[in-house]
C-alpha positions as CSV (number, residue, x, y, z in Angstrom):
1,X,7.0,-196.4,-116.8
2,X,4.8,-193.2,-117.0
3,X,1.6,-195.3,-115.6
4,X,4.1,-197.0,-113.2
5,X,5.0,-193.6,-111.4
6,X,1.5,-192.9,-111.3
7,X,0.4,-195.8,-109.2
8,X,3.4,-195.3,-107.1
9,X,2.5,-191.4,-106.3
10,X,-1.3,-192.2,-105.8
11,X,-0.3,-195.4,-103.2
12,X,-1.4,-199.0,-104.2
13,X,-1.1,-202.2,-102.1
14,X,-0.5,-206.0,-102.8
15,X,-3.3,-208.6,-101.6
16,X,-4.3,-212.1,-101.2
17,X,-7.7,-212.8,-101.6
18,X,-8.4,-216.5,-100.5
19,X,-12.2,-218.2,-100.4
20,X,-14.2,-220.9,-102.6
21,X,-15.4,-218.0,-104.4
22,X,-12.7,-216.5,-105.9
23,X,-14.3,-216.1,-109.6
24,X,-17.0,-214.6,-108.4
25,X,-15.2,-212.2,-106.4
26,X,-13.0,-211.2,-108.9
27,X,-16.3,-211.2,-111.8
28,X,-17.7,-209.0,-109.0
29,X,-14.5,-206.1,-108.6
30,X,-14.8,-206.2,-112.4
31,X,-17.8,-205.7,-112.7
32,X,-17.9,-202.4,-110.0
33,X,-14.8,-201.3,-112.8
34,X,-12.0,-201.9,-109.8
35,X,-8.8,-201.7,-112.1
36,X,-6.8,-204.6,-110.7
37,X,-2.8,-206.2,-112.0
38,X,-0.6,-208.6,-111.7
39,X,-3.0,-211.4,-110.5
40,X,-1.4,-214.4,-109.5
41,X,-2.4,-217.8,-109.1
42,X,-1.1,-218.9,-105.4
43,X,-2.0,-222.2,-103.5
44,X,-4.4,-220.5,-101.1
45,X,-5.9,-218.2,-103.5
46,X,-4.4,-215.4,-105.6
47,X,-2.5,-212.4,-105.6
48,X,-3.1,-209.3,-107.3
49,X,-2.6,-205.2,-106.8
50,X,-4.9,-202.9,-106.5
51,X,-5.2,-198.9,-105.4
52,X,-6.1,-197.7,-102.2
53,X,-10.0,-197.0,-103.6
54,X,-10.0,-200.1,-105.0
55,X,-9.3,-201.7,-101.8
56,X,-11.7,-200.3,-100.2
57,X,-14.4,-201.1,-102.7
58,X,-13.5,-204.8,-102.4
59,X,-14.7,-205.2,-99.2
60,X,-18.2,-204.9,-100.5
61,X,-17.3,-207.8,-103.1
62,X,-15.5,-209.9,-100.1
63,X,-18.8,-209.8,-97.8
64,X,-20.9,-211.2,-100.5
65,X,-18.4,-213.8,-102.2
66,X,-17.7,-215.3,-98.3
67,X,-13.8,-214.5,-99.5
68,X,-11.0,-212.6,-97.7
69,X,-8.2,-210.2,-98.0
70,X,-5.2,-209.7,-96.7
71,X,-3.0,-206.7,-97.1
72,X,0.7,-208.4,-98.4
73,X,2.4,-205.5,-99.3
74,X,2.3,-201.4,-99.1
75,X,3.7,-199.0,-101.8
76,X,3.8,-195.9,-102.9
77,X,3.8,-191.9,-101.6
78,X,1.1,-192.2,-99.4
79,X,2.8,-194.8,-97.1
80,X,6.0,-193.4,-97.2
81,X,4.5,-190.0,-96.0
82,X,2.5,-192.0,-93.2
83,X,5.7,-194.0,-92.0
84,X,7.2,-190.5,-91.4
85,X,4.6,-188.4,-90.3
86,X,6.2,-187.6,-86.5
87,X,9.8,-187.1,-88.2
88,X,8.8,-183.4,-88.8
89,X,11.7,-182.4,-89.8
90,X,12.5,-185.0,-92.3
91,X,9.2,-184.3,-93.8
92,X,9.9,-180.6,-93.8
93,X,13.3,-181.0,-95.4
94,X,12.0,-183.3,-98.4
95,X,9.0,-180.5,-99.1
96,X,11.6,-177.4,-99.3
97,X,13.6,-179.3,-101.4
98,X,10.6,-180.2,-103.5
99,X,9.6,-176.3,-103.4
100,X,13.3,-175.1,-104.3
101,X,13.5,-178.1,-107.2
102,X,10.4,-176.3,-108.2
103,X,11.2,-172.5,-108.2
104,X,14.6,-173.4,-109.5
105,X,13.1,-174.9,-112.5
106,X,11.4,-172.1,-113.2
107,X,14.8,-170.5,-114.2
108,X,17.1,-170.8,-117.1
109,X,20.3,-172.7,-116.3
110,X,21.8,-173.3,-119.6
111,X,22.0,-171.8,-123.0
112,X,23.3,-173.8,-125.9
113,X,24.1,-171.9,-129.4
114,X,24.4,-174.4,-132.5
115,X,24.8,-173.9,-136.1
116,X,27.2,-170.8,-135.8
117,X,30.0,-171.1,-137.9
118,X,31.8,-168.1,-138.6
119,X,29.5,-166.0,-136.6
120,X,31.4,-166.2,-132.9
121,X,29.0,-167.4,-130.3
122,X,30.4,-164.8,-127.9
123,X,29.0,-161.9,-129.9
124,X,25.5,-164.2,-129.9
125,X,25.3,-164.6,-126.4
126,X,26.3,-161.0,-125.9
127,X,23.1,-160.0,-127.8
128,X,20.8,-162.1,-126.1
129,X,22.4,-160.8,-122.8
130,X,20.9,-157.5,-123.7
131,X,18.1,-158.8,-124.5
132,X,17.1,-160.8,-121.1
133,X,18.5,-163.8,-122.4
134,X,20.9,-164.9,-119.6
135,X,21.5,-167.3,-117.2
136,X,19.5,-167.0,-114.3
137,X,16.9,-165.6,-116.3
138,X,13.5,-166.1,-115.3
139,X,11.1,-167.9,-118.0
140,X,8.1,-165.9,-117.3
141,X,9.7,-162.5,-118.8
142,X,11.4,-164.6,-121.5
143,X,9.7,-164.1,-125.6
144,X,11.3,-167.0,-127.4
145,X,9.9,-165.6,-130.3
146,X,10.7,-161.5,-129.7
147,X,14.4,-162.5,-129.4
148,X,14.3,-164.6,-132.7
149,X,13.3,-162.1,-134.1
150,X,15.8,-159.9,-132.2
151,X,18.5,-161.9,-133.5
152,X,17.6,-161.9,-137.4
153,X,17.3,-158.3,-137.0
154,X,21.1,-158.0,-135.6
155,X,22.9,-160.5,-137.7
156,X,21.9,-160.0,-141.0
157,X,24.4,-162.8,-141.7
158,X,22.0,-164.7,-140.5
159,X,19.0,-166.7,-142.6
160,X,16.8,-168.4,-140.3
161,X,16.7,-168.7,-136.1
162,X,14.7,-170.4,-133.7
163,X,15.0,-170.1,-129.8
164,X,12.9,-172.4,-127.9
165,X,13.4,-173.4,-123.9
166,X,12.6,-176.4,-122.7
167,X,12.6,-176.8,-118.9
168,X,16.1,-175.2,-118.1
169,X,17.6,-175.0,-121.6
170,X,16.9,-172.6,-124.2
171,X,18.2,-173.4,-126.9
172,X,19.4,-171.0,-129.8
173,X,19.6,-172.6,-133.2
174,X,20.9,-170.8,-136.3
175,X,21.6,-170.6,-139.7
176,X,24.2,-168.4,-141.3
177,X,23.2,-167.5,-145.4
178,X,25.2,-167.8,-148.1
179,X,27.7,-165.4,-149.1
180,X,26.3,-162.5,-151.3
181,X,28.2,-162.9,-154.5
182,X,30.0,-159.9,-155.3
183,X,29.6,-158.0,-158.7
184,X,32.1,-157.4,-160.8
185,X,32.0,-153.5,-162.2
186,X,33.3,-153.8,-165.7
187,X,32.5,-149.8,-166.6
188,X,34.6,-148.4,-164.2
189,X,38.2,-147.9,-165.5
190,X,40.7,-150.1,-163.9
191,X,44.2,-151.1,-164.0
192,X,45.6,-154.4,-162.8
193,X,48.1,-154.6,-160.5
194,X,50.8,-156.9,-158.9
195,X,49.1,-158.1,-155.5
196,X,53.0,-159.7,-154.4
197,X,56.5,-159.8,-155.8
198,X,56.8,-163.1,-158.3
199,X,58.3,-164.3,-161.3
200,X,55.6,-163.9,-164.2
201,X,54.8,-167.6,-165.7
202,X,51.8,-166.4,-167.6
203,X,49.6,-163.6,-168.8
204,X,46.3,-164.2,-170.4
205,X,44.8,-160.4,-171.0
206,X,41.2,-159.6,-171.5
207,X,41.2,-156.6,-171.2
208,X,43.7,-153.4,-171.1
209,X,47.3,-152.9,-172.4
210,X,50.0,-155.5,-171.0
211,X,53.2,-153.9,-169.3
212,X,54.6,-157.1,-168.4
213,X,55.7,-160.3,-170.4
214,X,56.0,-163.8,-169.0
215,X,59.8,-164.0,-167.0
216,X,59.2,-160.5,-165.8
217,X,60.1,-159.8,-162.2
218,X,57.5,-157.5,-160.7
219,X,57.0,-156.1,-157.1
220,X,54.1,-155.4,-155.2
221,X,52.0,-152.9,-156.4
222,X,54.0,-152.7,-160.3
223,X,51.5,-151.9,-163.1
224,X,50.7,-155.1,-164.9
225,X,48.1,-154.2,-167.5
226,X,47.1,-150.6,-167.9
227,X,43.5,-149.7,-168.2
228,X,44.4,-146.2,-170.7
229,X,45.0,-147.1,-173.9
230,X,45.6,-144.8,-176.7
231,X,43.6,-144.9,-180.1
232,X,46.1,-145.7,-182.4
233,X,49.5,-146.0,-181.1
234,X,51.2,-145.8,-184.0
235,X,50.7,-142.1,-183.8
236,X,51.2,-140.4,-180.6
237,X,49.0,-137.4,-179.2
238,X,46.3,-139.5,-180.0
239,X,43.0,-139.5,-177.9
240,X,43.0,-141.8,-175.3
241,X,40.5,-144.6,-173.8
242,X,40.0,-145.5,-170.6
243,X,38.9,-149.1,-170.1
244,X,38.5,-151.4,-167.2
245,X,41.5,-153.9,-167.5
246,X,41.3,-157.5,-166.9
247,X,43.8,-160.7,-166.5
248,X,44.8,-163.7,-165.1
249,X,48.5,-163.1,-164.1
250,X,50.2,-166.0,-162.9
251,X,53.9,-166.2,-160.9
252,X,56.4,-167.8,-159.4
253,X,56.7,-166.8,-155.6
254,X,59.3,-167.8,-153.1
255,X,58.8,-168.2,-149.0
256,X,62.2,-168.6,-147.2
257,X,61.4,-170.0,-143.6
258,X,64.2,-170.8,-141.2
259,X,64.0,-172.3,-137.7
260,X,66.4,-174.2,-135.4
261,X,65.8,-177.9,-133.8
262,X,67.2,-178.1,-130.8
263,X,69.0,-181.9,-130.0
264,X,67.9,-181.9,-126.2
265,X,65.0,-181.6,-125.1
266,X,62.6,-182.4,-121.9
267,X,60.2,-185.1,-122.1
268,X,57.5,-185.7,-120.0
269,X,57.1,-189.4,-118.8
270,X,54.0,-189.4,-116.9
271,X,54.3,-192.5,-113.6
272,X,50.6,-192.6,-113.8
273,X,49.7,-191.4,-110.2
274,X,46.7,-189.0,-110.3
275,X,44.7,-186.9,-108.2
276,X,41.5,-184.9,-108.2
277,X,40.5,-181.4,-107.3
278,X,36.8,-180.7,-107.8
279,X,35.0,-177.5,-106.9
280,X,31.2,-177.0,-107.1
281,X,29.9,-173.5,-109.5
282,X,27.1,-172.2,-108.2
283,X,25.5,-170.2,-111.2
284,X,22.4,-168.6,-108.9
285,X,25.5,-166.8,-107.0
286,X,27.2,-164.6,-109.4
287,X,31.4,-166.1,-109.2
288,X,30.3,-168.5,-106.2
289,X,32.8,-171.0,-106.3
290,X,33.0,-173.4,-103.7
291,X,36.2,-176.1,-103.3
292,X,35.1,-179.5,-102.1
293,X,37.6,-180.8,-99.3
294,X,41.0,-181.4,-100.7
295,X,44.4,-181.5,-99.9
296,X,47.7,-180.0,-101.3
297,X,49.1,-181.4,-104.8
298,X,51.4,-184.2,-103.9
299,X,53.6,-184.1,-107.0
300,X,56.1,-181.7,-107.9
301,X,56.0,-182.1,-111.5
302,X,52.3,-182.6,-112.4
303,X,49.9,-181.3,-115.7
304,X,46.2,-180.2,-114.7
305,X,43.5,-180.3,-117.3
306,X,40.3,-179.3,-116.1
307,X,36.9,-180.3,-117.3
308,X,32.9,-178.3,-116.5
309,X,30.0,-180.4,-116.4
310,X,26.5,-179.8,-115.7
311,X,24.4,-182.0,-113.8
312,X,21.0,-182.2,-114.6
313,X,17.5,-183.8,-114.3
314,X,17.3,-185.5,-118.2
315,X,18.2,-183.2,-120.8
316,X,16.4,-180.7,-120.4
317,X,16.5,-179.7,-116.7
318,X,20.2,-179.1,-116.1
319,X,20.9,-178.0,-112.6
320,X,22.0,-174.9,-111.5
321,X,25.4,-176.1,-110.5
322,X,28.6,-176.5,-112.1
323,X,31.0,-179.4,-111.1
324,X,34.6,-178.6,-111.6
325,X,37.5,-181.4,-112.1
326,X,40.5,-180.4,-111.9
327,X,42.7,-183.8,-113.3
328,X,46.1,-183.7,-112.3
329,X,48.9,-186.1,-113.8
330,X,52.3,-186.1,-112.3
331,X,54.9,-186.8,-114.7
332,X,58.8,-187.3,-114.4
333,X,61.2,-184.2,-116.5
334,X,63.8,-186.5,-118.3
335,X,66.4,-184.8,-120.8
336,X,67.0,-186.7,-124.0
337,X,69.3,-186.5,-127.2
338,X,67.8,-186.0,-130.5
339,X,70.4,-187.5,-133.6
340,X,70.6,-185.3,-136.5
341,X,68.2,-187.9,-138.4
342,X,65.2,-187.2,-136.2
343,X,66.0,-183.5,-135.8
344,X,65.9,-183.5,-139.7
345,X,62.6,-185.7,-139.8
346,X,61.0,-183.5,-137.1
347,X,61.9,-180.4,-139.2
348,X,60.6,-182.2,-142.3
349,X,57.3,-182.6,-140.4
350,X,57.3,-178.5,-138.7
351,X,57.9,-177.6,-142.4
352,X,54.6,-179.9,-143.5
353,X,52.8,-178.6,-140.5
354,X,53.7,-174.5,-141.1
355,X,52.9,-175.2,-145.1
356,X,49.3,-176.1,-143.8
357,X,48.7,-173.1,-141.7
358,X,49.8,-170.6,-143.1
359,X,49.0,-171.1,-147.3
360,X,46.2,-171.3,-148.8
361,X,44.6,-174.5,-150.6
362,X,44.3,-172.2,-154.1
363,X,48.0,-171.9,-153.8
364,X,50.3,-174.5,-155.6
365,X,53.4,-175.9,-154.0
366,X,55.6,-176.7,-156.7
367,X,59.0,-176.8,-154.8
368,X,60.5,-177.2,-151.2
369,X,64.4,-177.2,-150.7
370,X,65.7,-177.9,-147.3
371,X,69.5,-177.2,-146.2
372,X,70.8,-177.8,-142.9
373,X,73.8,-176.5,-140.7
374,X,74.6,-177.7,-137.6
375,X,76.1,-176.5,-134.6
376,X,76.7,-177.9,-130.6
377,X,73.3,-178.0,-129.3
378,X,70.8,-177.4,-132.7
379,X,69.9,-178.1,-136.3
380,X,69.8,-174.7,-138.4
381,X,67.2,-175.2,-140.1
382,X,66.4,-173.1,-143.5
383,X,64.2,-174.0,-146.2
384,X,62.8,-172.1,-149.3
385,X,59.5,-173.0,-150.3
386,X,58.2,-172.4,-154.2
387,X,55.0,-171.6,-155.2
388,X,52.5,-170.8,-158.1
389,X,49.7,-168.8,-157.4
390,X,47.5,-165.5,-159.0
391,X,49.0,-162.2,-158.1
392,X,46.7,-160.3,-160.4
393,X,44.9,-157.1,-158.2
394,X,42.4,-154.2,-159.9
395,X,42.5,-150.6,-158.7
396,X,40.8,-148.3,-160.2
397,X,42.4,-145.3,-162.8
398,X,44.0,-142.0,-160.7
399,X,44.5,-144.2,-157.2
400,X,48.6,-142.7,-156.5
401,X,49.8,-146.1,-155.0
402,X,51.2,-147.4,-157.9
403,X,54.8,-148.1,-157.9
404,X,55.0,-148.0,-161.5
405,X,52.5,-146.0,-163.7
C-alpha cells in the first residue's frame, strides 16, 4: 500500500513495448537498474509499468533493440496536476486545503484520559488545562514529559502516568495506587461505641470492659465497651487503667421504606418515524456551533437523544470538528391500568432495585416484610427491611459525644 502511494505521488505510466527483440530489451532496462511491474504477456508484445525516469531511460534501450513503446495509460500526481494546470483556481483551492490540513495538524484536537477510576477526569483535565494542555493547543509548546511529571506531582493518588501525542491526540494514561493501609493505634485509649441504633446479637470483646450484653437495644453513639477499667473492682476507689478497647459488635438493624405505585400510568409507544438534527462543532472557534439545514420537529410527542462524534484522519488525526446528531423518535402517550398483581411485582422489583443502591455488600439481609394497602388510584406500599451488620465505632477517652458514659 505504502509503496503503492509512492508511485502514485511520484507519477508512473503503463506501456506496451512491441518488437522481435523483446528479451533483449527488457535484459537491457534491467540491466541500466530501470525498476519495472506488472509485465504482461500480450499478443503484440507486453505490458508492463514503469516511472516517468524510467520511461525516459527506455528510449535508449528501444533504439538499440529495434522495439517500440507506446504510452497505454497515465497515473499518478503529476498528471493530475498537468490536466489542471489552467483551472487556477481549482489548483489553488486543493493547495490551501493541503496547507490548512497541514497547519491544522499541527494542533491538538482531542484528549483522551484512561485508567482513572475514582480519580474524576474533570479534575485531570482541569490540571492539564493549567498546564497548556488543551484543546487547540499547539504541539510545539507542548512537554509530554514536564506534564507527566506535572501530574504525579498533583495526584499523589496517583502511581505511574504517561502522556504521549500522536498526530492530534494526546493521550493521558494513568494509574491510581493502592490504598495506603491504615494503622491501627492500639496505645491510645479508646472506647467503642455504637455507630447505629440495633439489636445486639453478639459481642466478642478484646479488649476493654463490656457495657452491653447480647439482646441489648442501643442507640447511636451508647457506650458499648469502656476503655477505663478499674484495678480490682471488687474494691472501689481503686486506681484506674486506661486501655484502648476493642470488639466486634454485631446487631440486628431495621430499614422501614414506604412508597406508592400508582395503577395508571403513561406509556410511550414509539410509531417508529424518525428524524435527524445534526449541527457541526467547530473546536478552533471557542462555542462555534453551526446547524446544518433543517426543518422544524414534525412530531408533537417525540424523545431526542443526541450523540458527538469526531471525525478524523485514522486514529490519530481526529479533525477539528465535532458532528452533532440530534435522534429524535416520536412516540404516541397512551394511559394504561396496572392490576394490583403487577403493581405488587413492580414494587417487589423497586424494593430489589433500592436494596442494591443504597446497602452495602458487607451488610446481611436477613429479612424483608412487605404489606400493602390500597386505595383508588395507588398501591401503598410499605416494607421493613432486616439486617445484620457491625455497628462497633472507637473514639478515643474524654471525646463529650457520648450518649452514655
Amino acid at each position: 500500500m505504502i509503496l503503492g502511494l509512492w508511485q502514485h505521488s511520484k507519477g508512473f505510466v503503463r506501456i506496451k513495448v512491441t518488437g522481435f527483440g523483446l528479451e533483449r530489451f527488457l535484459n537491457m532496462a534491467a540491466f541500466r537498474g530501470i525498476y519495472m511491474w506488472d509485465v504482461q504477456r500480450v499478443p503484440e508484445g507486453v505490458t508492463l509499468s514503469v516511472s516517468i525516469p524510467g520511461f525516459k531511460m527506455l528510449k535508449g534501450c528501444g533504439r538499440k533493440t529495434k522495439c517500440r513503446t507506446k504510452i497505454i495509460e497515465k497515473h499518478g500526481l503529476p498528471f493530475i496536476l498537468h490536466r489542471y494546470r489552467k483551472r487556477k483556481l481549482l489548483m489553488g483551492g486543493i493547495l490551501f486545503f493541503i496547507l490548512g490540513m497541514f497547519a491544522l495538524s499541527s494542533f491538538v484536537w482531542r484528549i483522551d484520559i484512561v485508567g482513572n477510576e475514582s480519580l474524576s477526569q474533570e479534575s485531570v483535565m482541569a490540571f492539564v488545562n493549567e498546564q497548556g494542555l488543551h484543546i487547540g493547543a499547539p504541539k510545539w509548546n507542548l512537554q509530554d514529559t514536564a506534564i507527566q511529571q506535572s501530574i504525579l506531582s498533583h495526584f499523589p493518588e496517583l502511581s505511574w502516568a504517561d502522556v504521549y501525542t500522536r498526530g492530534t491526540r494526546t493521550t493521558i494514561m494513568l494509574s491510581e495506587a493502592l490504598p495506603p493501609q491504615s494503622v491501627v493505634d492500639r496505645q491510645t485509649p479508646a472506647h467503642v461505641i455504637a455507630a447505629s441504633d440495633g439489636l445486639i446479637t453478639s459481642i466478642a470483646t478484646a479488649s476493654g470492659a463490656p457495657m452491653v450484653r447480647q439482646n441489648d437495644i442501643v442507640r447511636q453513639g451508647e457506650l458499648l465497651v469502656s476503655g477505663i477499667l478499674e484495678l480490682d473492682p471488687n474494691m472501689p476507689g481503686t486506681a484506674l487503667v486506661y486501655v484502648h478497647a476493642y470488639a466486634e459488635v454485631w446487631a440486628r438493624r431495621y430499614y422501614p421504606i414506604e412508597f406508592a405505585v400508582p395503577l395508571t400510568y403513561t406509556e410511550r409507544i414509539f410509531t417508529g418515524r424518525t428524524v435527524r438534527h445534526r449541527a457541526l462543532n467547530f473546536l478552533f472557534i471557542q462555542n462555534a456551533v453551526l446547524p446544518l439545514p433543517r426543518g422544524a420537529v414534525p412530531f408533537e410527542s417525540y424523545e431526542r437523544v443526541t450523540t458527538r462524534r469526531q471525525p478524523g484522519v485514522s486514529g490519530d488525526y481526529p479533525l477539528p470538528v465535532v458532528l452533532i446528531t440530534d435522534h429524535i423518535a416520536e412516540f404516541m402517550p397512551e394511559s394504561r391500568t396496572r392490576t394490583i398483581e403487577e403493581a405488587k411485582e413492580l414494587a417487589d422489583r423497586m424494593i430489589t432495585g433500592r436494596i442494591i443502591r443504597e446497602f452495602d455488600f458487607a451488610i446481611d439481609i436477613i429479612g424483608r416484610e412487605v404489606h400493602f394497602s390500597e386505595t383508588e388510584d395507588a398501591l401503598i406500599v410499605s416494607a421493613l427491611i432486616t439486617t445484620h451488620e457491625r455497628i462497633d465505632r472507637q473514639i478515643p477517652v474524654g471525646v463529650e459525644s457520648l450518649s452514655n458514659s
